[in-house]
FINUZA-42906 format. One line per 2 residues: number of its first residue (from 1); their letters; for each residue x, y, z of C-alpha. Coordinates in steps of 0.2 Angstrom, whole numbers, plus 2048, in hexadecimal, padded with zeros to 3 digits. Layout:
% FINUZA-42906
NUM> a> X Y Z  ...
//
This chain:
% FINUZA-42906
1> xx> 334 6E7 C37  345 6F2 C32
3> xx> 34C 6FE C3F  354 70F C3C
5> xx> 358 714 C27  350 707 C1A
7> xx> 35C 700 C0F  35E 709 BFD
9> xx> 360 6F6 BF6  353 6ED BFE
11> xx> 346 6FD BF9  34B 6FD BE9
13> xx> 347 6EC BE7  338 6ED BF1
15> xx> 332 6FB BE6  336 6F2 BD6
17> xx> 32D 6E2 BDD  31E 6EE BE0
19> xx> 31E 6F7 BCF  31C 6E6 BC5
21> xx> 30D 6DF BD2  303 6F1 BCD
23> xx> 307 6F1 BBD  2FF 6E1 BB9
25> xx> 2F0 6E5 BC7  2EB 6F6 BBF
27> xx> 2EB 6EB BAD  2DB 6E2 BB3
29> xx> 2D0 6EF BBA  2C6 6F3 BAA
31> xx> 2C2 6E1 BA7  2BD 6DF BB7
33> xx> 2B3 6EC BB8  2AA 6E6 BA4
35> xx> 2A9 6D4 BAE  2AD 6CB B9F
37> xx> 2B5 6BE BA3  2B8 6B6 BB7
39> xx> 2CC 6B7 BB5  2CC 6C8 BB1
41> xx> 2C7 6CA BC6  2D3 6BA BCA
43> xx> 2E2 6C2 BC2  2DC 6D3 BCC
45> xx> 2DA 6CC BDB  2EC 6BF BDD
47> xx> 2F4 6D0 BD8  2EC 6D8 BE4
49> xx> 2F0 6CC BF1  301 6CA BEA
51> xx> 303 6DF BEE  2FE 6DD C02
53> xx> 307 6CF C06  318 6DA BFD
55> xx> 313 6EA C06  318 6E6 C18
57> xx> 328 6DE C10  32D 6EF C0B
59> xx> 323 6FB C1A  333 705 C20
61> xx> 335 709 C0D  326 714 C0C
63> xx> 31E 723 C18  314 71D C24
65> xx> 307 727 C1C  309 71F C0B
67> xx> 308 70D C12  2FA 70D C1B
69> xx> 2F0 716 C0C  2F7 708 C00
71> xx> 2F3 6FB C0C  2E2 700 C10
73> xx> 2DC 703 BFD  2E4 6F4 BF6
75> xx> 2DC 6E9 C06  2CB 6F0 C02
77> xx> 2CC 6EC BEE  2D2 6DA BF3
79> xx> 2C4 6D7 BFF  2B9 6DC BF0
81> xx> 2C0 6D2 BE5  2C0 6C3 BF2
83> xx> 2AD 6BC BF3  2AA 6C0 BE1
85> xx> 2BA 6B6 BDE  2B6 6A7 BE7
87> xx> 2A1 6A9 BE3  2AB 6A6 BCE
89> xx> 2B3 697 BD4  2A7 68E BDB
91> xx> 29A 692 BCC  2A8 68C BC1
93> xx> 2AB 67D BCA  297 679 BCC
95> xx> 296 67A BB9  2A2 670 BB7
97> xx> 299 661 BC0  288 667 BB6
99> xx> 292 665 BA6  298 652 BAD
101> xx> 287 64D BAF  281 655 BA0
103> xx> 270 64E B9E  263 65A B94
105> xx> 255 64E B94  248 656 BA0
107> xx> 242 666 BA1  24E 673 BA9
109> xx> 24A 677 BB9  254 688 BB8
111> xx> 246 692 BB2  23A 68A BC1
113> xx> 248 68F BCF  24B 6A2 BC8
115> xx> 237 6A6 BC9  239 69F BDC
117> xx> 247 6AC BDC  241 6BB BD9
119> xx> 230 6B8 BDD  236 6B5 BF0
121> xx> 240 6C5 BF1  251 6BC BF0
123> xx> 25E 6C6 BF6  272 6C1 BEE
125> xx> 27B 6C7 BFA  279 6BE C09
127> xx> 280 6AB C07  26D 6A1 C05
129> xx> 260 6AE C0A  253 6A9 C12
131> xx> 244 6B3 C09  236 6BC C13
133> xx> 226 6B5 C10  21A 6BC BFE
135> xx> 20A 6B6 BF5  20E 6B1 BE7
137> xx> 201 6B1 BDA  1F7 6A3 BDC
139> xx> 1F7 6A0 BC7  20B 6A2 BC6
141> xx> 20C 695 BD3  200 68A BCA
143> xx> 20A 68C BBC  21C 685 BC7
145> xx> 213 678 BCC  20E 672 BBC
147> xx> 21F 675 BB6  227 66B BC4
149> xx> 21B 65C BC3  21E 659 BB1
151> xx> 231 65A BB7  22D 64F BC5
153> xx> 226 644 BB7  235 644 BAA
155> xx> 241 63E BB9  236 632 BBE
157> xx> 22D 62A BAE  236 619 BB1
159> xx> 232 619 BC4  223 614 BC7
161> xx> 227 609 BD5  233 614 BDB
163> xx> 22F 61B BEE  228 62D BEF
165> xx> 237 632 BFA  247 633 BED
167> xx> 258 62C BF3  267 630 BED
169> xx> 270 620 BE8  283 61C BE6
171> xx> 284 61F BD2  272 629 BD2
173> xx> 26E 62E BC1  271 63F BBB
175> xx> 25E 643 BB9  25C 642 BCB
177> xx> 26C 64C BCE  269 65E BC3
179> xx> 25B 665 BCA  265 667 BD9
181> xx> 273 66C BD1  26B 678 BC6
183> xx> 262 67F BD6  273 683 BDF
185> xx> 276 68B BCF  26E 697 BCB
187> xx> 26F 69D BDF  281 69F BDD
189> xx> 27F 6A9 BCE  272 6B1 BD5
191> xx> 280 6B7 BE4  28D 6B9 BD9
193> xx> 283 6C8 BCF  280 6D0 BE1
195> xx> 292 6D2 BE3  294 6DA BD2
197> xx> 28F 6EA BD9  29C 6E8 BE8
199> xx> 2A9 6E4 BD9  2A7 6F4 BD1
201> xx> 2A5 6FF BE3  2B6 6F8 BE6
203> xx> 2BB 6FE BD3  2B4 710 BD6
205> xx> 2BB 712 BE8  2CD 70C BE0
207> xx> 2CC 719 BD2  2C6 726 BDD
209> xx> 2D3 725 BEA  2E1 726 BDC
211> xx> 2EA 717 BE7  2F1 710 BD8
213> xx> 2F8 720 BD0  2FF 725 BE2
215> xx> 309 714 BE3  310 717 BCF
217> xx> 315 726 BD4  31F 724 BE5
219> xx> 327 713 BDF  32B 71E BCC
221> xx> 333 729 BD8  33D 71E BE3
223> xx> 342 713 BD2  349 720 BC8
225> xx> 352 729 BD9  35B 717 BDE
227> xx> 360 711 BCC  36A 721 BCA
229> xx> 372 71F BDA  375 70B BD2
231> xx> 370 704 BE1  372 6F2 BE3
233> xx> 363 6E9 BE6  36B 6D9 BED
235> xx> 373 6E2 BF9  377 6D9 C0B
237> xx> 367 6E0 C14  35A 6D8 C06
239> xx> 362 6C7 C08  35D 6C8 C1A
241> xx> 34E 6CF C18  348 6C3 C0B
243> xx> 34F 6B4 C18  346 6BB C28
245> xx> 338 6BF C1F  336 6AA C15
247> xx> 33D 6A2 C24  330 6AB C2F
249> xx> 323 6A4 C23  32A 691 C23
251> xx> 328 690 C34  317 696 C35
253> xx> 313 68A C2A  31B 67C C34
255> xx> 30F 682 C41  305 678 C39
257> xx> 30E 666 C35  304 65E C44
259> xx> 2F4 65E C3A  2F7 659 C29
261> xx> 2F4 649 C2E  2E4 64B C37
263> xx> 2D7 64B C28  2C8 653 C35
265> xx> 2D4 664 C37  2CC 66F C2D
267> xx> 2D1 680 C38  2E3 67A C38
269> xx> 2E3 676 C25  2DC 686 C20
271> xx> 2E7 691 C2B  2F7 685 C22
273> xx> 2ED 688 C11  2F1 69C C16
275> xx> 300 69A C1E  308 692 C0E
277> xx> 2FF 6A0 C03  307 6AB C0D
279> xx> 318 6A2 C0A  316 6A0 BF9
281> xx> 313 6B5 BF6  323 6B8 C04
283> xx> 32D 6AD BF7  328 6B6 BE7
285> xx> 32B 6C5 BED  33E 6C2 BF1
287> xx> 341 6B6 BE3  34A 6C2 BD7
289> xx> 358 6C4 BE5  35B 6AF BE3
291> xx> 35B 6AE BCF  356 69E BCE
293> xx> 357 697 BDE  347 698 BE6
295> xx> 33E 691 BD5  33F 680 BD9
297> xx> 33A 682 BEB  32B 68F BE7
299> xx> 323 682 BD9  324 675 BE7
301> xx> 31B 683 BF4  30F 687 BE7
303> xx> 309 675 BE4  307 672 BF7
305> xx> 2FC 682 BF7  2F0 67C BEA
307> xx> 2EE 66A BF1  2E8 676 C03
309> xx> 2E1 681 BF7  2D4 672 BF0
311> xx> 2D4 66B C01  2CB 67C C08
313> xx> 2C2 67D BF9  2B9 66D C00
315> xx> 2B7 672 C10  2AE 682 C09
317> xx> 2A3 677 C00  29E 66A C0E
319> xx> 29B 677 C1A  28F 684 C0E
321> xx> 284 673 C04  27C 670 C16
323> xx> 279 681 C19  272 682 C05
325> xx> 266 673 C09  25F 67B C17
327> xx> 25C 68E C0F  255 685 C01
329> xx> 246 67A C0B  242 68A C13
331> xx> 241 694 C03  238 687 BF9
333> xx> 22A 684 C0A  226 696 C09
335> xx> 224 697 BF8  21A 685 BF3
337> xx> 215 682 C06  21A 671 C05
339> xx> 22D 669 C02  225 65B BF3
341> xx> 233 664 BE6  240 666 BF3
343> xx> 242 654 BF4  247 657 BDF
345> xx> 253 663 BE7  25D 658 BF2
347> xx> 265 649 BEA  26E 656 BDF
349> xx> 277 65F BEE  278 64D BF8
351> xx> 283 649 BE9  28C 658 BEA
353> xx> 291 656 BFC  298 642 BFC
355> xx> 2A1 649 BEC  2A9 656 BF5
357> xx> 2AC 64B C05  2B5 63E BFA
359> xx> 2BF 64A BF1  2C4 653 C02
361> xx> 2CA 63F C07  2D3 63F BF9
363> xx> 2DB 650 BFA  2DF 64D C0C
365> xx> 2E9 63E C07  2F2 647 BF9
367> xx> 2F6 653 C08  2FF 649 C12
369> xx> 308 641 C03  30D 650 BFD
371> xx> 314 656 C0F  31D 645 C12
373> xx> 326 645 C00  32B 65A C01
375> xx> 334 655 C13  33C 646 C0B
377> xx> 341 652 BFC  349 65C C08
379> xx> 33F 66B BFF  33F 674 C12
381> xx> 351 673 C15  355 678 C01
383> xx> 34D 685 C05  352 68C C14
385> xx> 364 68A C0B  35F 693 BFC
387> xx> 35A 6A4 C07  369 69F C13
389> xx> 378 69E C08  377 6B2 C03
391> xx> 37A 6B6 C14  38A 6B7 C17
393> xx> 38E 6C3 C0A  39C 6BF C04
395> xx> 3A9 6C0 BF6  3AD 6B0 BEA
397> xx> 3B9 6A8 BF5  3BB 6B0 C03
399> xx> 3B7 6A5 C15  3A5 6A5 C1E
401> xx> 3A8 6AB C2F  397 6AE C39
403> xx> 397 6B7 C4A  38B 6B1 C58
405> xx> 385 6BC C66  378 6BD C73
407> xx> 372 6C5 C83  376 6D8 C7C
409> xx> 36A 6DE C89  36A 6EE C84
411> xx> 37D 6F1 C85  380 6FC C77
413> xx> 396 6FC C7B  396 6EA C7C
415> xx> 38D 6E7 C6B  396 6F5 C5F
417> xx> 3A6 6ED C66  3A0 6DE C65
419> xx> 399 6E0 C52  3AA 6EB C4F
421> xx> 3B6 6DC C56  3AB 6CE C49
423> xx> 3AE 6D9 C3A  3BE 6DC C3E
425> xx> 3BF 6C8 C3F  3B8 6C5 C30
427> xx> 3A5 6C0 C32  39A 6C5 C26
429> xx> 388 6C0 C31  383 6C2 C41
431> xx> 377 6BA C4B  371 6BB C5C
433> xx> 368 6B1 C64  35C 6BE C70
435> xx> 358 6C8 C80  35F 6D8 C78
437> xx> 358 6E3 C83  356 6E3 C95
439> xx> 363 6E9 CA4  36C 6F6 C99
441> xx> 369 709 C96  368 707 C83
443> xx> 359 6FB C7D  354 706 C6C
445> xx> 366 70B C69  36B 6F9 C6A
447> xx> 35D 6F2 C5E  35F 6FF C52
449> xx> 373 6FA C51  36C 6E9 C4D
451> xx> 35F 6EC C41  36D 6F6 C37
453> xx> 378 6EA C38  36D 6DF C32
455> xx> 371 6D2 C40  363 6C4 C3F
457> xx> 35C 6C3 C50  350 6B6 C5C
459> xx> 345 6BE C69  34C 6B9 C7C
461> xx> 342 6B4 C89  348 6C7 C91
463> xx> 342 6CC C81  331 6C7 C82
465> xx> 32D 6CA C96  332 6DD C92
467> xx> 322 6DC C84  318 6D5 C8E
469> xx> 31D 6DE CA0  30D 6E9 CA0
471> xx> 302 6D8 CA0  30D 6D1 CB1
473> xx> 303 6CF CC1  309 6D8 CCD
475> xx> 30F 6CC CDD  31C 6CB CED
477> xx> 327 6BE CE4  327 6C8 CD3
479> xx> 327 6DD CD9  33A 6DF CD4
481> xx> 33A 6D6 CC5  327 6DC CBF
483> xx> 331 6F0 CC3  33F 6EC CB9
485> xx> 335 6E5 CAA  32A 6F5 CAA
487> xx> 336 6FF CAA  340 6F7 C9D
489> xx> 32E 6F7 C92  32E 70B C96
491> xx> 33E 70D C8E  33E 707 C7C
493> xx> 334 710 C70  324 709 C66
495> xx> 331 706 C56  33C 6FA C62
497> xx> 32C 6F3 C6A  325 6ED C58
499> xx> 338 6E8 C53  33A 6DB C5F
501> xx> 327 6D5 C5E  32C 6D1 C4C
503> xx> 33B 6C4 C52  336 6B1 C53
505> xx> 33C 6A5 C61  346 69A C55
507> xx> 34F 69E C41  357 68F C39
509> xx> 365 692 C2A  36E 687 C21
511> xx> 381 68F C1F  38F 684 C18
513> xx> 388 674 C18  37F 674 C29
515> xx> 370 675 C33  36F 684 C3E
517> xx> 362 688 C4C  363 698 C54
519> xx> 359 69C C63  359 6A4 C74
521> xx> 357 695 C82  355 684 C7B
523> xx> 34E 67B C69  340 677 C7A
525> xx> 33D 687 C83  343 697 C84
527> xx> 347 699 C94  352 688 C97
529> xx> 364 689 C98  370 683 C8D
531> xx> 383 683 C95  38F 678 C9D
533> xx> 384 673 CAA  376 66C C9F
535> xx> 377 657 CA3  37E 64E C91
537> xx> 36D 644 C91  362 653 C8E
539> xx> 36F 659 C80  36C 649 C78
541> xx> 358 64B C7B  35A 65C C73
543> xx> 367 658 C65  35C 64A C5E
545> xx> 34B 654 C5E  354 664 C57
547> xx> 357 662 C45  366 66D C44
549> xx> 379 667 C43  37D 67A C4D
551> xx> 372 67F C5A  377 691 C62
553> xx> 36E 698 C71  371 6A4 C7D
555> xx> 369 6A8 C8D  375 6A1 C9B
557> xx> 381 6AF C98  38F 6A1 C99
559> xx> 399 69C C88  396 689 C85
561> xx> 39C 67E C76  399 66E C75
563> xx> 397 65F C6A  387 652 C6C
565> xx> 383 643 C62  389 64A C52
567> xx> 381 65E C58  389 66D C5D
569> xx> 383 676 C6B  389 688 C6A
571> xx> 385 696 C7A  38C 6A6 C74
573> xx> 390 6AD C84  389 6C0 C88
575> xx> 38D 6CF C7F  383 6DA C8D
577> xx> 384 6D1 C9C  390 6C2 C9F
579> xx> 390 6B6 CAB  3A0 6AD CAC
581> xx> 3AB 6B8 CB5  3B1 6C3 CA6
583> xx> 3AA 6D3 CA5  3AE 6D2 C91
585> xx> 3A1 6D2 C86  3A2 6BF C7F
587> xx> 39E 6BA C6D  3A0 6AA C64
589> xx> 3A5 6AA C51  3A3 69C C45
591> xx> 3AF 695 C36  3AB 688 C2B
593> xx> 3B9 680 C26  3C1 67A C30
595> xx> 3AE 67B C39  3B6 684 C48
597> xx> 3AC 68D C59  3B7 69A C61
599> xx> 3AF 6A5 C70  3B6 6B8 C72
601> xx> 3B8 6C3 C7D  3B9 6D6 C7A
603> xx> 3BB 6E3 C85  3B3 6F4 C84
605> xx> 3AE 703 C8E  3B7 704 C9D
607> xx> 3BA 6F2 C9F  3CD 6F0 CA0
609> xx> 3D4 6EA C92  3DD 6D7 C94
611> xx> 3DC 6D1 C83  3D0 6C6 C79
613> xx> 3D1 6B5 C7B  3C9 6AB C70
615> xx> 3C7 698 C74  3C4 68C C66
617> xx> 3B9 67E C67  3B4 673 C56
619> xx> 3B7 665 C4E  3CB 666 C4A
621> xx> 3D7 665 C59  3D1 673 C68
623> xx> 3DC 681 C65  3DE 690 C70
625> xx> 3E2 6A2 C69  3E7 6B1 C72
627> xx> 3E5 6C1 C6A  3EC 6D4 C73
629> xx> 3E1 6DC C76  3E0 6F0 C70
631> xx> 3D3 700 C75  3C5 700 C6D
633> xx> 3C7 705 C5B  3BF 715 C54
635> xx> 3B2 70C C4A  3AD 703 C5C
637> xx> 3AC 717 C62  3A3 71D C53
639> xx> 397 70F C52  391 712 C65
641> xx> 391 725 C61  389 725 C50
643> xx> 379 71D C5A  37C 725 C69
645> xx> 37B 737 C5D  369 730 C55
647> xx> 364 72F C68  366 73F C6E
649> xx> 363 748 C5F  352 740 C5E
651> xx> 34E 745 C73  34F 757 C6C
//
């Protein structure tokens, strides 16, 4: 979530984004509404889905008013669109198999199962109704059963030996399979023409509400406003957007990497089936910013979706047949009083099930193929270096520098001097590695300066204990720290509260060649320390399990560089509240070439002015540079009071 002002550049692009995802929605209503053909409601419903998962991409862009009115209609219409969408697929797919099997030699059944349909008050829109006990008419019933036995008959005219009680053998023959399948059928066409009505509820309530017309308009609006401006949509605060944003969405999908290869995880695989949906979507939506550098990557996402996506399909399938079978006994006792043609039913949908089982099998070890082969491609890391190497912003030539804070703790002086000092150095991306807030007198002033800067931040464990301070038991041991929390909870807004809910333990880049990890404590906890103190064994433990070539952490409040088994560890000293004996707030900044770590200090306020000493510690020769140090400069004093104005014009 943004703080303070949108950016013109990211909302123009957001709204131009948007305007495409309606435009090709509002194409399909008509058709849907004629029901036609089933893509008509597919195309609907994956741009549908494509417009909520953009609209809390772009939420500061739009009134609060205006967003949740969008979201709310569009959600309704997709919801709509969903069960009649997946009720298509799985009548298209059961055709299918009927058309594999393809044997007309018998008597249809179809006409048979329809009668017991209507005639037993069948009701589509509940999964397999159960229906209420009728009486039938005794001569309508006659007539079934003489229908069914001459079907009976057809099937089994070579089986006069065969027992009474069919089984389903390993290749059964089609003409034991269709009646089954025919069955299962028509009760899911039957269902399908229930949702109809839903369909078209879901139309009207659309048209009625003027949802789409209000989005043309508003993002009109804001197009033509902006492009006369020529705002740049790939403007330093989209990049970082569209990195939060797909970095955020790897990782939940990594959530999951502990399960692929456990085939009986159906939860875990549908939740990853969702988590890479929502990936994929993340990814289209920013991947006009990257030309053509998320295509490769995206393709790669998109196929590991559809393997999840078949995999799911199954587990829908394996988990409604039983369910089926047992709706369907029922229906057919109340209607003959006996089960003699349900045992025609059954080796149909016994099929169905050790097809679906074998396939899942199959699928599942696709799955893990697939995994396995993307991680050996490298498709994670290629992709975590194609949203990465934006970043820095800048110009053909010019050197990457990247500035590394931490521990702010609500310290608004110490940050704008320390952001002011890194500019002034040459860095073109901050990041800060958590507990923003906390201890000082400024925690929304403080976040808002990050948010504009667009500094890419990780939650600290400070960060986290204030969020949650209204859920801490009140004890002897904890009463100061429990006030203390409280009263830091009291004093950031409700914007500041959702701002920092929205930052994730952990971000990995990839900048110039390496492997970055940012996080507040440890890659282990966040709440373990990570300085000069920290034994070299359990740097080694950390170094090999981390993944990263540069892992930077904060939390000690003490500056610490040091080299492990190939891995740098980086602690970036405190902006707010440092703990090594200088009062300066310290920073670290990163260079590339030669890969060099150098920790600053900078003095603001009334802090007396010594100097910045910047130590350097990388892979070249340790060098050690003193700079004189000067007031702080007026963009130091205008940054602090720009925010500090916003404050107090806001309190009247």
């Amino acid at each position: 979530m943004a703080m303070g002002a949108p950016d013109p550049g990211t909302c123009l692009y957001g709204a131009g984004y948007l305007s495409d995802l309606l435009e090709a929605f509002s194409a399909e209503v008509e058709s849907v509404r004629a029901a036609d053909d089933i893509e008509y409601i597919h195309r609907m419903r994956v741009a549908s889905r494509r417009i909520r998962a953009a609209l809390p991409l772009f939420k500061d862009c739009f009134s609060g008013k205006e967003y949740r009115f969008w979201n709310k209609e569009v959600r309704a219409i997709t919801r709509a669109l969903g069960a009649a969408r997946d009720a298509d697929v799985q009548i298209a797919f059961l055709r299918s198999v009927v058309g594999t099997i393809g044997e007309r030699e018998r008597p249809s059944m179809r006409p048979i199962f329809l009668l017991m349909g209507e005639d037993t008050g069948f009701e589509p829109a509940p999964l397999v109704p159960v229906p209420k006990r009728e009486t039938a008419h005794k001569t309508l019933k006659k007539r079934i059963y003489l229908v069914f036995a001459r079907i009976k008959d057809s099937i089994m005219h070579n089986g006069a030996n065969r027992p009474q009680d069919i089984t389903v053998a390993a290749d059964p023959s089609p003409r034991y399979l269709l009646p089954g399948l025919e069955c299962l059928l028509l009760r899911l066409q039957q269902r399908r023409a229930g949702l109809q009505p839903a369909v078209i509820a879901g139309i009207d309530r659309l048209e009625r509400t003027g949802v789409v017309e209000a989005m043309e308009d508003a993002l009109a609006g804001y197009l033509e406003r902006e492009e006369c401006r020529n705002t740049d949509v790939r403007s330093h605060a989209a990049y970082v957007r569209a990195f939060s944003h797909i970095s955020r969405q790897i990782d939940e999908v990594f959530r999951f990497e502990p399960f692929v290869a456990m085939p009986d995880r159906t939860v875990e695989h549908h939740a990853m089936r969702i988590a890479v949906k929502h990936l994929r979507y993340t990814m289209e939506a920013f991947q006009g910013l990257y030309g053509d550098g998320l295509k490769e990557p995206l393709k790669k996402v998109m196929h590991l979706q559809d393997v999840l996506g078949e995999l799911h399909d199954c587990d829908v399938w394996l988990g409604f047949l039983p369910e089926f079978l047992d709706a369907e006994r029922e229906r057919q006792r109340e209607y003959f009083g006996h089960l003699d043609f349900f045992r025609l039913v059954e080796p149909g949908i016994h099929h169905l099930i050790d097809d679906r089982a074998r396939q899942r099998r199959e699928l599942h070890a696709l799955l893990v193929r697939t995994w396995a082969e993307q991680k050996e491609e490298r498709l994670w890391e290629r992709l975590r270096e194609a949203i990465s190497t934006p970043l820095p912003g800048r110009e053909q030539g010019a050197p990457t520098m990247v500035a590394l804070i931490g521990d702010v703790h609500a310290n608004l002086p110490a940050l704008a001097a320390v952001l002011n000092d890194a500019w002034a150095r040459g860095a073109t991306l901050v990041l800060n590695a958590g507990d923003s807030v906390g201890g000082g007198p400024a925690p929304n002033e403080v976040l808002q300066m990050l948010a504009a800067e667009n500094v890419i931040s990780v939650v600290g464990n400070y960060d986290r204990d204030v969020l949650g301070a209204r859920r801490i038991r009140k004890t002897s041991e904890n009463r100061k720290r429990r006030k203390a929390l409280r009263r830091a909870r009291r004093s950031l807004s409700r914007k500041s509260r959702r701002y920092l809910r929205t930052l994730p333990e952990r971000v990995r880049l990839r900048l110039f060649g390496k492997r970055i990890l940012l996080t507040h404590g440890s890659p282990a906890s966040n709440t373990e320390y990570i300085s000069e103190n920290t034994a070299s064994q359990r740097l080694k433990d950390l170094a090999a399990a981390a993944d990263a070539d540069v892992i930077v952490t904060g939390h000690s409040h003490r500056p610490f560089a040091a080299e492990v088994g190939g891995v740098w560890f980086v602690n970036t000293g405190s902006v707010g509240k440092p703990d090594d004996g200088d009062s300066r707030a310290c920073y670290a900044l990163l260079r590339p070439d030669p890969f060099t770590i150098e920790h600053i200090s900078v003095a603001y306020g009334e802090t007396p002015q010594e100097g910045a000493e910047m130590q350097g510690e990388g892979g070249e020769p340790d060098t050690i540079k003193t700079h004189n140090s000067s007031e702080p400069t007026p963009q130091q004093s205008d940054r602090t009071a720009g925010v500090q104005q916003v404050d107090v014009e806001r309190q009247r």
